[in-house]
VEXKOLVEX-112405 format. One record per atom (N, C-alpha, C, O): atom name; z, x, y. Coordinates in steps of 0.2 Angstrom, whole numbers, plus 2048, in hexadecimal, padded with zeros to 3 digits. Example, Ala and Ser with C-alpha at 12.3 -4.5 7.8 and 13.67 -1.06 7.14 Angstrom:
# VEXKOLVEX-112405
atome	w	u	v
N	827	842	7E4
CA	827	83E	7EA
C	827	842	7F0
O	82A	847	7EF
N	823	840	7F5
CA	824	844	7FB
C	827	840	800
O	828	843	806
//
This chain:
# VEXKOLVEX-112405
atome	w	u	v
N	82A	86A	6FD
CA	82A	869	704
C	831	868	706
O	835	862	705
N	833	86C	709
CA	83D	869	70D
C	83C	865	713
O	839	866	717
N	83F	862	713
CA	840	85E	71A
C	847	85F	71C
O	84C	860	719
N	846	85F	723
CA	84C	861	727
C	84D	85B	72B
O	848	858	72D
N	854	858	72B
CA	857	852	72F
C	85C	854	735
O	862	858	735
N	859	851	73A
CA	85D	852	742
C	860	84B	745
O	85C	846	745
N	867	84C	746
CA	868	847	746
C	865	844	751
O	867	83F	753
N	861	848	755
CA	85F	845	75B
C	859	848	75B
O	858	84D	758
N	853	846	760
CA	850	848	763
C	851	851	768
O	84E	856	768
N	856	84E	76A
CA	859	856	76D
C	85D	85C	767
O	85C	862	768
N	860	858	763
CA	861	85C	75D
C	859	862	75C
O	859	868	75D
N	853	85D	759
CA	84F	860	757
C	84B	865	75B
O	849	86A	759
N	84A	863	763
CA	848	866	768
C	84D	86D	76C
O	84B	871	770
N	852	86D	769
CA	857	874	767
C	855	878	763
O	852	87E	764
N	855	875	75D
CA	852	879	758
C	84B	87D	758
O	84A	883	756
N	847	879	75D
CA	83F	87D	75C
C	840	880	762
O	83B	882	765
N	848	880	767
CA	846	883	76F
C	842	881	773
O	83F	884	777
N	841	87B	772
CA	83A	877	779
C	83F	872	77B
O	844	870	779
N	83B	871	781
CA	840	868	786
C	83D	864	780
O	839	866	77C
N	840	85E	781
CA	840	858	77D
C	838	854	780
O	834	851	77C
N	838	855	785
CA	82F	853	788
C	828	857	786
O	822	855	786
N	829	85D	784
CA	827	862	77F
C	825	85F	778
O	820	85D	776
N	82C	85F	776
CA	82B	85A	76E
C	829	856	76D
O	827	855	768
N	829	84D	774
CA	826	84A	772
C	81E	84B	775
O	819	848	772
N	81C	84E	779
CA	814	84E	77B
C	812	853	774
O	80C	851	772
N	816	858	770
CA	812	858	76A
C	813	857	764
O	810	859	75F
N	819	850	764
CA	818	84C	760
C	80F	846	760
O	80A	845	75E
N	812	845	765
CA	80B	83F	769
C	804	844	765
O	800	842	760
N	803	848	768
CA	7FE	84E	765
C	7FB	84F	75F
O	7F5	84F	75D
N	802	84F	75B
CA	801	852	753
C	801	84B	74F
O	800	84B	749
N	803	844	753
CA	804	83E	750
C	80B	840	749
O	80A	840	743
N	810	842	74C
CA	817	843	749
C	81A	83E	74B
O	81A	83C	750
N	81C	83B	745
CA	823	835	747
C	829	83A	748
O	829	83F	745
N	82C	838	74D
CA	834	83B	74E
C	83B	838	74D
O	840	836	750
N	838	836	745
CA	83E	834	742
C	845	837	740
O	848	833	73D
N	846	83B	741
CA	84C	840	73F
C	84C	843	73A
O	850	847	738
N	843	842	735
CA	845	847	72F
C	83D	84B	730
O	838	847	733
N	83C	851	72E
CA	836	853	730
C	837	85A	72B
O	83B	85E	72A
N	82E	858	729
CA	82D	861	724
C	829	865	728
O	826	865	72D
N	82C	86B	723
CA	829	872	725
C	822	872	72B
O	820	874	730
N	821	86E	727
CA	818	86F	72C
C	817	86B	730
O	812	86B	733
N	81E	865	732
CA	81D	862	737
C	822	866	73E
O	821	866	744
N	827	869	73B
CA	82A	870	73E
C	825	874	743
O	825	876	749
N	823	874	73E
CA	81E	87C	740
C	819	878	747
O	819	87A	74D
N	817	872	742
CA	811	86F	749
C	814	86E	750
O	811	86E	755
N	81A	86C	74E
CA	820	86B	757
C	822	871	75B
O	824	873	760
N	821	875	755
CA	825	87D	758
C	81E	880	75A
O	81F	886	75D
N	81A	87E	75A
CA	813	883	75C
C	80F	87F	762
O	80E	879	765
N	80D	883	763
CA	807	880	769
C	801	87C	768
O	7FD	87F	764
N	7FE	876	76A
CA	7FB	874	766
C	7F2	878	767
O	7F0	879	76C
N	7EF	879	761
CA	7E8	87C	762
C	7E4	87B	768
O	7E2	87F	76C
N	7E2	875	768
CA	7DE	873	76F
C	7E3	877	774
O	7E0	87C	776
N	7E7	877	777
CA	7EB	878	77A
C	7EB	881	77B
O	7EC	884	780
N	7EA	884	775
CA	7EB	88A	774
C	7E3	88D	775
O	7E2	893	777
N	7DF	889	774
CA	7D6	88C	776
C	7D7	88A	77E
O	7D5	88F	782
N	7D9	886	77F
CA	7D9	885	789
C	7DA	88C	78D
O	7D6	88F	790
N	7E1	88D	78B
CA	7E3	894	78B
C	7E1	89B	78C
O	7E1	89F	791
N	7DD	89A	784
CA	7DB	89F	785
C	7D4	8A3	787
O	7D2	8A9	789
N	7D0	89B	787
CA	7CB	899	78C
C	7CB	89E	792
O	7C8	8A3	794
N	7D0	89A	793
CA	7D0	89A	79C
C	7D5	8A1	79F
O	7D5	8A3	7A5
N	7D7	8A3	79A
CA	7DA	8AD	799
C	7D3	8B2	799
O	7D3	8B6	79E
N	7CE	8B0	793
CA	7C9	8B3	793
C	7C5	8B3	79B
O	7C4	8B9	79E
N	7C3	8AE	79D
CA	7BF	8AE	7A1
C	7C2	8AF	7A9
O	7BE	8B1	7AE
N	7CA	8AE	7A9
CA	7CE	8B0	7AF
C	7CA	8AC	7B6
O	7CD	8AD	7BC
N	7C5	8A7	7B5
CA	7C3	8A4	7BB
C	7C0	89E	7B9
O	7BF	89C	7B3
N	7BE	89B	7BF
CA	7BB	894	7BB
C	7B3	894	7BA
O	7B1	899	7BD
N	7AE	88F	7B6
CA	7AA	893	7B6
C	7A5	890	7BF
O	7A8	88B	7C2
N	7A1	892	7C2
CA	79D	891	7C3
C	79D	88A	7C6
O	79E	889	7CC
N	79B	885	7C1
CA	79A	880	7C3
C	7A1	87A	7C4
O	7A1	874	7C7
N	7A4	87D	7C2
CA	7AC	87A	7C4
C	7AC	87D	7CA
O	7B1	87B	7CE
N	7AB	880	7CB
CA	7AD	881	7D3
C	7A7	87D	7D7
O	7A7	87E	7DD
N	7A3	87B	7D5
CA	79E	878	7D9
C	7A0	870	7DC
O	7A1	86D	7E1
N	7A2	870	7D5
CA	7A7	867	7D4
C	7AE	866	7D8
O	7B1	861	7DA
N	7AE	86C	7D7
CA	7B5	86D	7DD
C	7B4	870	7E4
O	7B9	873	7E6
N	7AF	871	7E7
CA	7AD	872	7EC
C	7AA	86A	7F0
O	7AB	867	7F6
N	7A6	867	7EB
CA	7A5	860	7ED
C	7A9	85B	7EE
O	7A8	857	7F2
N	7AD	85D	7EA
CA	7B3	858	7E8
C	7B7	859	7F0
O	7B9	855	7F2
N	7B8	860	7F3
CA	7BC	85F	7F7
C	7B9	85D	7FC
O	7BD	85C	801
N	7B1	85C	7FD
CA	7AD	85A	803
C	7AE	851	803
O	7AE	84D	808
N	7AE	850	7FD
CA	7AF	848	7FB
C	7B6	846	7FE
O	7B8	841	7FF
N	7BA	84C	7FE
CA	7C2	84A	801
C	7C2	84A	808
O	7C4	845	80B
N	7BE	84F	80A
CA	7C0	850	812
C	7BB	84B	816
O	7BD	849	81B
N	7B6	849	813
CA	7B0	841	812
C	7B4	83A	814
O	7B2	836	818
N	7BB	83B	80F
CA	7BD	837	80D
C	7C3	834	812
O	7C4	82E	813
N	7C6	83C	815
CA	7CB	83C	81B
C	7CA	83B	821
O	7CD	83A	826
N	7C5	83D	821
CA	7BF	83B	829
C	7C1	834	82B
O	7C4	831	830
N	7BD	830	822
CA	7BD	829	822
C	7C2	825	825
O	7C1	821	82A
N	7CA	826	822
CA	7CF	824	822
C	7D0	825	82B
O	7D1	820	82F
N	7D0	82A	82C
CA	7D3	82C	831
C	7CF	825	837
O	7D1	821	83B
N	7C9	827	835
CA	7C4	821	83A
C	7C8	81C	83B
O	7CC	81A	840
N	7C7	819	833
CA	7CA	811	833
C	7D2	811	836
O	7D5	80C	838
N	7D4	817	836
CA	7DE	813	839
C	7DB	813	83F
O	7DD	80E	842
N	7D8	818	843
CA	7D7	818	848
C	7D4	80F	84B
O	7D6	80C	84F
N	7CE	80E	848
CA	7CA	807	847
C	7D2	801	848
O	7D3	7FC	84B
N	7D6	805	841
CA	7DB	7FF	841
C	7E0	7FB	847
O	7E2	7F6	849
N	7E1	803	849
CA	7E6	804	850
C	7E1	801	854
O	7E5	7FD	857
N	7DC	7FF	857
CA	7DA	7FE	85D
C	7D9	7F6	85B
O	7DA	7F1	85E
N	7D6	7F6	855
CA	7D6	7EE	853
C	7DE	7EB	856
O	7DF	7E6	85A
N	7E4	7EF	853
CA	7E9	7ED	854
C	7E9	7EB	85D
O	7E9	7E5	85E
N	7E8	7F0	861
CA	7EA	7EF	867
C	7E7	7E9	869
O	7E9	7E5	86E
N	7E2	7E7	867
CA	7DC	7E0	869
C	7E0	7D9	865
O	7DF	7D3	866
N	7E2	7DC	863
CA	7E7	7D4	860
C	7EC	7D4	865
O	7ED	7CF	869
N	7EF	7D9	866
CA	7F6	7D9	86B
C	7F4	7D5	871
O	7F7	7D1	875
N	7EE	7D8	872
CA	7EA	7D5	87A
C	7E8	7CF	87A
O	7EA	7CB	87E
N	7E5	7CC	874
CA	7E3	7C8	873
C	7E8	7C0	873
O	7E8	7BA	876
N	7ED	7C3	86E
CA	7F5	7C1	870
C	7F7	7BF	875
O	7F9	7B9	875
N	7F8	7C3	87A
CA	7FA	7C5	881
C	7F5	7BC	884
O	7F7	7B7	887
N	7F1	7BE	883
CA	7EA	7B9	888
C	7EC	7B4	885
O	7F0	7B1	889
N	7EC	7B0	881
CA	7ED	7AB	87D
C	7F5	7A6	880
O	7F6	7A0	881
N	7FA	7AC	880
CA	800	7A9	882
C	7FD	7A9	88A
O	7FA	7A4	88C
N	7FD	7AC	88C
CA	7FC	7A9	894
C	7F4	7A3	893
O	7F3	7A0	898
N	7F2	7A2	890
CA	7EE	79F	88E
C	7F2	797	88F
O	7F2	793	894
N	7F6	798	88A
CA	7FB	791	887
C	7FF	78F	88E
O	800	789	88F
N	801	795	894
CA	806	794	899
C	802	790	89E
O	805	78B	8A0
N	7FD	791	8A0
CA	7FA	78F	8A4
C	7F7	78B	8A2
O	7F3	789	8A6
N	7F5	787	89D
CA	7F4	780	899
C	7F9	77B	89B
O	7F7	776	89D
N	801	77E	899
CA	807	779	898
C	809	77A	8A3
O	80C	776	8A6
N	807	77E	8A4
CA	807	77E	8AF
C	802	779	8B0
O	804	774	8B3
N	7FC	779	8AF
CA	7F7	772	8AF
C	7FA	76C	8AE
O	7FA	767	8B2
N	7FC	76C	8A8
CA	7FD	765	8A3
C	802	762	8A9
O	801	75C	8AC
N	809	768	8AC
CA	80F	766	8AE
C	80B	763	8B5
O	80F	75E	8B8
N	805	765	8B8
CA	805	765	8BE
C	801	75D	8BF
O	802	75A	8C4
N	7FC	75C	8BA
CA	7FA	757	8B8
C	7FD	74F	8B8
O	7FB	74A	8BA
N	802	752	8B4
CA	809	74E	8B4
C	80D	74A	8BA
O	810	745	8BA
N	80C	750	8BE
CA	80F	74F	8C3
C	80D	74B	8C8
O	810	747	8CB
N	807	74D	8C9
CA	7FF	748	8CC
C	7FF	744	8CA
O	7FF	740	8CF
N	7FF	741	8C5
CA	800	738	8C1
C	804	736	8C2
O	805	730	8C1
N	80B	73A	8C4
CA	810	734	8C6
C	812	734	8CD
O	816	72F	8D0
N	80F	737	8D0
CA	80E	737	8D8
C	80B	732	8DA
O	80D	72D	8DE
N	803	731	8D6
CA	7FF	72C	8D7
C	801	725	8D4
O	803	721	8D8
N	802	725	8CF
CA	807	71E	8CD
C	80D	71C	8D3
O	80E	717	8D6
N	811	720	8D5
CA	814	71F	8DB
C	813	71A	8E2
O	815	715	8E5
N	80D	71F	8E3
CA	80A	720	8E8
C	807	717	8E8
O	80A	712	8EB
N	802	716	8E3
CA	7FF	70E	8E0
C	803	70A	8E1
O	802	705	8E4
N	809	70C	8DE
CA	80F	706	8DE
C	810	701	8E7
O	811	6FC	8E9
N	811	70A	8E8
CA	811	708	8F0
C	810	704	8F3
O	813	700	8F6
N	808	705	8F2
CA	803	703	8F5
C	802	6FB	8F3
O	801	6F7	8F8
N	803	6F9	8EC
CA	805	6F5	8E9
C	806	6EF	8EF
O	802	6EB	8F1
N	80F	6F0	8EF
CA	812	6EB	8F4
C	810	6EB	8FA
O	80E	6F0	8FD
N	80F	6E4	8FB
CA	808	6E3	8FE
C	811	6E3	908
O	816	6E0	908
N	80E	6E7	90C
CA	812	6E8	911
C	813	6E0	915
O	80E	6DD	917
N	81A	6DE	916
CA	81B	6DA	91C
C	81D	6DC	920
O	820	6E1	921
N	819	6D7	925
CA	81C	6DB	92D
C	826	6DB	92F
O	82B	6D8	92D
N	823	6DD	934
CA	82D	6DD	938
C	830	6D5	938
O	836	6D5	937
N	82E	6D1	939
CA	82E	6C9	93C
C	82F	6C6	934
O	832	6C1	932
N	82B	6CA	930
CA	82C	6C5	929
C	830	6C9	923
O	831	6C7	91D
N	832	6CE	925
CA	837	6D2	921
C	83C	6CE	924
O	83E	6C9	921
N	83F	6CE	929
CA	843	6CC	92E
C	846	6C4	92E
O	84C	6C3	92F
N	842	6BF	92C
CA	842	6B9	92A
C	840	6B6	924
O	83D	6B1	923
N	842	6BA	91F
CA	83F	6B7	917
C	840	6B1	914
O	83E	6AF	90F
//
């Protein structure tokens, strides 16, 4: 058995002509450590396509379409999409008008608050009128003759 030693990742994946993402999906695959030394047959498993991979292929070479029933699941599937964008579309729609009902809602509230603190002020103002006013009334009036001669 020889083993061949590299001194990089990239080194190695030079050597078999594949990108370095190539080597490591078919190390992952072949369960290879890529420690910088590797035998003939761990070569060969990195330099070649992996089986499963090589039946998909030629699978789907043979038959040149899908079968049947995958298109059925992807005819559903795309009704379940378009099901799905209907949906979405509603709810922003739903969302945006919720939105404007808060804005309104907002709107009423602060004039709500304004016309609260115009009452309060005016209230206010009426209670020191009438305190005034009481006070007035209060002192009790002397006539001309006894204001005159106190």
């Amino acid at each position: 058995m020889t083993e061949h030693e590299f001194n990089s990742i990239s080194e190695l994946a030079e050597h078999l002509k594949i990108s370095r993402t190539t080597l490591y999906k078919r190390a992952n695959l072949s369960d290879i450590d890529l420690t910088g030394v590797y035998s003939n047959e761990q070569l060969d498993l990195l330099s070649s396509v992996h089986p499963t991979v090589q039946q998909l292929n030629s699978s789907t070479e043979q038959t040149g379409q899908l079968s049947e029933q995958t298109e059925q699941q992807i005819k559903f599937l795309n009704k379940e999409i378009s099901a799905k964008d209907k949906q979405i579309k509603l709810l922003s729609g739903q969302l945006k008008e919720k939105d404007l009902q808060i804005g309104l809602l907002n709107k009423h509230l602060d004039q709500a608050q304004q016309l609260q603190l115009i009452a309060e002020q005016r209230l206010t103002e009426t209670k020191d009128n009438l305190i005034e006013y009481q006070e007035k009334e209060n002192h009790t009036k002397k006539g001309f003759w006894s204001r005159l001669f106190k």
